[in-house]
BAFI-3210 file (N, C-alpha, C; in Angstrom, 3 decimals, decimal comma, padded with zeros to 6 digits):
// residues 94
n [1|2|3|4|5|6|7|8|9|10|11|12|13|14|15|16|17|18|19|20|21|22|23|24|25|26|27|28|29|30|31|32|33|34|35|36|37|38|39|40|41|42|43|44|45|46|47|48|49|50|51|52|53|54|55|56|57|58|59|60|61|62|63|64|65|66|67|68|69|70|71|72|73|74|75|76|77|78|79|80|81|82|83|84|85|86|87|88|89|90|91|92|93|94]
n.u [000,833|001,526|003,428|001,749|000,510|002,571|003,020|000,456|-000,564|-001,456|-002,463|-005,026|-006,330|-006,419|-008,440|-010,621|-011,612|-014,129|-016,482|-019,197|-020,629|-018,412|-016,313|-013,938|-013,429|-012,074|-010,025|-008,514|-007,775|-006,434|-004,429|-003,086|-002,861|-000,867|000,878|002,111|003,762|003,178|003,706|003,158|000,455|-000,779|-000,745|-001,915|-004,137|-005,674|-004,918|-007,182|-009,657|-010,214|-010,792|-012,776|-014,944|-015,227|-016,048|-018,576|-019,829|-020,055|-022,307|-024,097|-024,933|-025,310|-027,689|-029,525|-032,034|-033,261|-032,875|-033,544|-032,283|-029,861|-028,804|-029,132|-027,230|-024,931|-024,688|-024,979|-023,243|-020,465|-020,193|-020,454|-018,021|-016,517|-015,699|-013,853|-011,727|-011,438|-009,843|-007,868|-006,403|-005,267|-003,782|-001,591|-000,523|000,844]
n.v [-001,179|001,551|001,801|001,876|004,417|006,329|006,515|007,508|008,320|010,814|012,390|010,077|011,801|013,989|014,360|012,493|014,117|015,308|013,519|011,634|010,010|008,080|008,015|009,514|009,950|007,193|007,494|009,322|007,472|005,841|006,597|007,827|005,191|003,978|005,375|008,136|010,722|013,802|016,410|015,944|014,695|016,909|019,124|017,883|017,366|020,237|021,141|019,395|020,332|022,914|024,298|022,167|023,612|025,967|025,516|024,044|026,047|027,705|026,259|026,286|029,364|029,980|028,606|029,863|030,570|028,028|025,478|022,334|021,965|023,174|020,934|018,377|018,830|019,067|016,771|014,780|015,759|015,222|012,359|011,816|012,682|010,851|008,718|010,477|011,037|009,035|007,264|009,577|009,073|006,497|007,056|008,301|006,128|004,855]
n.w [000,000|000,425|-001,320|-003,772|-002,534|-002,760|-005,511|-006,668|-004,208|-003,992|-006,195|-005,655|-003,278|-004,167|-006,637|-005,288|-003,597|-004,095|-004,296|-003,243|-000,421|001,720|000,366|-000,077|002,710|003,138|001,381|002,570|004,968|004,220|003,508|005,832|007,071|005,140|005,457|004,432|003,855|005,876|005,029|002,215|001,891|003,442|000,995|-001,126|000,282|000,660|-002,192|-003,750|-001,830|-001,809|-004,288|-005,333|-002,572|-003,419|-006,023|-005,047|-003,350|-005,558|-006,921|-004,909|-004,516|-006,837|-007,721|-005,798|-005,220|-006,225|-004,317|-004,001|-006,588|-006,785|-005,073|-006,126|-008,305|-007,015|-006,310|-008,033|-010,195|-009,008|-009,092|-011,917|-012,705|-011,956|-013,664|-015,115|-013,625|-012,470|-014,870|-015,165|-012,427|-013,549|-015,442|-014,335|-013,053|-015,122]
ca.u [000,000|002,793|003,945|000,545|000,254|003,862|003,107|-000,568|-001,795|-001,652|-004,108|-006,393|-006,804|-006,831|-009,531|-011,940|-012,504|-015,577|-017,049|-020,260|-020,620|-017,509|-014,630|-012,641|-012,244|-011,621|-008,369|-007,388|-007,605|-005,753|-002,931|-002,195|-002,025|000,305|002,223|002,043|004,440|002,195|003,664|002,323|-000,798|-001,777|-000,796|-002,713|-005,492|-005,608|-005,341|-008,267|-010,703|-010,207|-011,204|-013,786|-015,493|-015,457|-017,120|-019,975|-020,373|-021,276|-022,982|-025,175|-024,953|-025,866|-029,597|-029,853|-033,876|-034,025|-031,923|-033,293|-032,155|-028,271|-028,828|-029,198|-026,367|-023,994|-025,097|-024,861|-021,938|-019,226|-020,611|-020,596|-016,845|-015,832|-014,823|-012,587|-010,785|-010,416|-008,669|-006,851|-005,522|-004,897|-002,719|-000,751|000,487|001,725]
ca.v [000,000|002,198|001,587|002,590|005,982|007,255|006,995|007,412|009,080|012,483|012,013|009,951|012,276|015,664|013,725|012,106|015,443|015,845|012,533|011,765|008,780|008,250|007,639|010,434|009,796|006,723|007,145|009,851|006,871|004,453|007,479|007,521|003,471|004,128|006,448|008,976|012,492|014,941|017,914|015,830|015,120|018,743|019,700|017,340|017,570|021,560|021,185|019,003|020,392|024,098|024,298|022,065|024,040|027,284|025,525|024,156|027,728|028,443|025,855|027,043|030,869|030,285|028,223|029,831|030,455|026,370|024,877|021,099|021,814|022,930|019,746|017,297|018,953|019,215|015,342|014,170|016,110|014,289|010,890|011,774|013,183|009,605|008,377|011,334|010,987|007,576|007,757|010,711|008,516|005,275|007,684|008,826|005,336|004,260]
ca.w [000,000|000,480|-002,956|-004,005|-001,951|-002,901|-007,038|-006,631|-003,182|-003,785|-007,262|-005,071|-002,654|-004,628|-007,151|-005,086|-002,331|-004,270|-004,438|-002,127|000,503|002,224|-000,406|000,090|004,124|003,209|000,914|003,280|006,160|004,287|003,201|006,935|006,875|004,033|005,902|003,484|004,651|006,096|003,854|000,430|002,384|003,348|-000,352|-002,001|000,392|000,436|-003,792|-003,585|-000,826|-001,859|-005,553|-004,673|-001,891|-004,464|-006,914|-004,413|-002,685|-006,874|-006,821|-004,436|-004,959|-008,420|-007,656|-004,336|-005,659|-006,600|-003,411|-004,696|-008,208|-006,250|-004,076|-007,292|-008,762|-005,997|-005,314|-009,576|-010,629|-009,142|-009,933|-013,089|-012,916|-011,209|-014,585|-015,498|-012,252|-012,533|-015,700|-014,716|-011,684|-014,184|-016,516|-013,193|-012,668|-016,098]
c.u [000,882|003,683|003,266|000,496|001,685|003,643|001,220|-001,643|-001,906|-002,814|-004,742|-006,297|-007,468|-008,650|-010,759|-012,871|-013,751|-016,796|-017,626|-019,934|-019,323|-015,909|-013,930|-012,539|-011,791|-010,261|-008,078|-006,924|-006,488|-004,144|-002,780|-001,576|-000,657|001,607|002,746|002,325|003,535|002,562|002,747|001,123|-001,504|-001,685|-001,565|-004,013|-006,162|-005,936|-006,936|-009,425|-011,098|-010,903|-012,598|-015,156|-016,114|-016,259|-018,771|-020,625|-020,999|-022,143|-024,455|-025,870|-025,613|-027,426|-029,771|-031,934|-034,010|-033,155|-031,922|-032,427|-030,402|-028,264|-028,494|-027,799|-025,024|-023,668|-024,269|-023,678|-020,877|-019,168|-020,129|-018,923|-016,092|-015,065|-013,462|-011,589|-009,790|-009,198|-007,423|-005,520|-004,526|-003,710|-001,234|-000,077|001,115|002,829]
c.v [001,249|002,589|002,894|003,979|006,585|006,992|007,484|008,229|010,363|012,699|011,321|011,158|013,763|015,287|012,900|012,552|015,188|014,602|012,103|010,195|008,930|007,754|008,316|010,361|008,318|006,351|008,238|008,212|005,828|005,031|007,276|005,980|003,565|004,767|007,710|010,703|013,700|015,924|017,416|015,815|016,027|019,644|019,163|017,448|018,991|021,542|020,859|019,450|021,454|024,583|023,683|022,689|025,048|026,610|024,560|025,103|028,175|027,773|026,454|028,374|030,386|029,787|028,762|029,843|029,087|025,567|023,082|021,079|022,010|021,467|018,575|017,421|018,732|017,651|014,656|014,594|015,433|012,695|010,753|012,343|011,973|008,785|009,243|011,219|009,960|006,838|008,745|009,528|007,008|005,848|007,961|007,124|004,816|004,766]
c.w [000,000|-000,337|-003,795|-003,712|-002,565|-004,820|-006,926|-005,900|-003,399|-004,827|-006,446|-004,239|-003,115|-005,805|-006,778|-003,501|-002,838|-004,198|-002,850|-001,857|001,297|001,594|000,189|001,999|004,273|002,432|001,960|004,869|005,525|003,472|004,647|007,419|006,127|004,310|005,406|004,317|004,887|005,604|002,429|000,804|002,394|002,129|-000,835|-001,525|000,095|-001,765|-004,229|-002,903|-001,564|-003,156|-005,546|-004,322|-002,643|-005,053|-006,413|-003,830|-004,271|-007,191|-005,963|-004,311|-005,977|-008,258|-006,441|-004,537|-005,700|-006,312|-004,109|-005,724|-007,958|-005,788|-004,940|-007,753|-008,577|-006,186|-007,004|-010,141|-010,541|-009,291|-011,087|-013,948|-012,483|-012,305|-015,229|-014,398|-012,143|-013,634|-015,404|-013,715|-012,478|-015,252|-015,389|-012,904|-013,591|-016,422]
res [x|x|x|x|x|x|x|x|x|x|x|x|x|x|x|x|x|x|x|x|x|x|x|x|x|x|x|x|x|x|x|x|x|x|x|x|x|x|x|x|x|x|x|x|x|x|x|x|x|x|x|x|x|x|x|x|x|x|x|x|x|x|x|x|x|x|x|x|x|x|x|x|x|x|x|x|x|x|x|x|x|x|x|x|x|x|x|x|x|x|x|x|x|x]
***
């Protein structure tokens, strides 16, 4: 695992902040298994969280009139970004 997190952890973690249920605390739980240096950590998580957050605050700014219609979006969006990611991360290890 260790292997894994040092070519790999910093793309999972910055790529699957946005993703709903509990993925993303679970690669950060299994970067500290991994052992993974708390400077790449708080970079990669910080890369990941921050960009993010902005674009759910426009998320919600932008429908604040039709909160469901943010809620769907917020919720469907990164589902629907789970394949670009996952590529993204499958290009990062070859």
């Amino acid at each position: 695992m260790e292997t894994l997190f040092d070519r790999t952890g910093a793309w999972a973690i910055v790529l699957t902040r946005s993703l709903p249920y509990s993925v993303p605390e679970a690669i950060v739980f299994l970067a500290g298994l991994a052992r993974m240096p708390m400077r790449k950590f708080t970079i990669a998580l910080t890369v990941g969280s921050v960009p993010i957050a902005f674009g759910f605050a426009a998320i919600g700014a932008g429908w604040a009139d039709q909160p469901i219609l943010a809620l769907i979006v917020s919720y469907v969006l990164p589902i629907l970004l789970l394949p670009i990611a996952l590529y993204v991360m499958r290009l990062r290890t070859s």
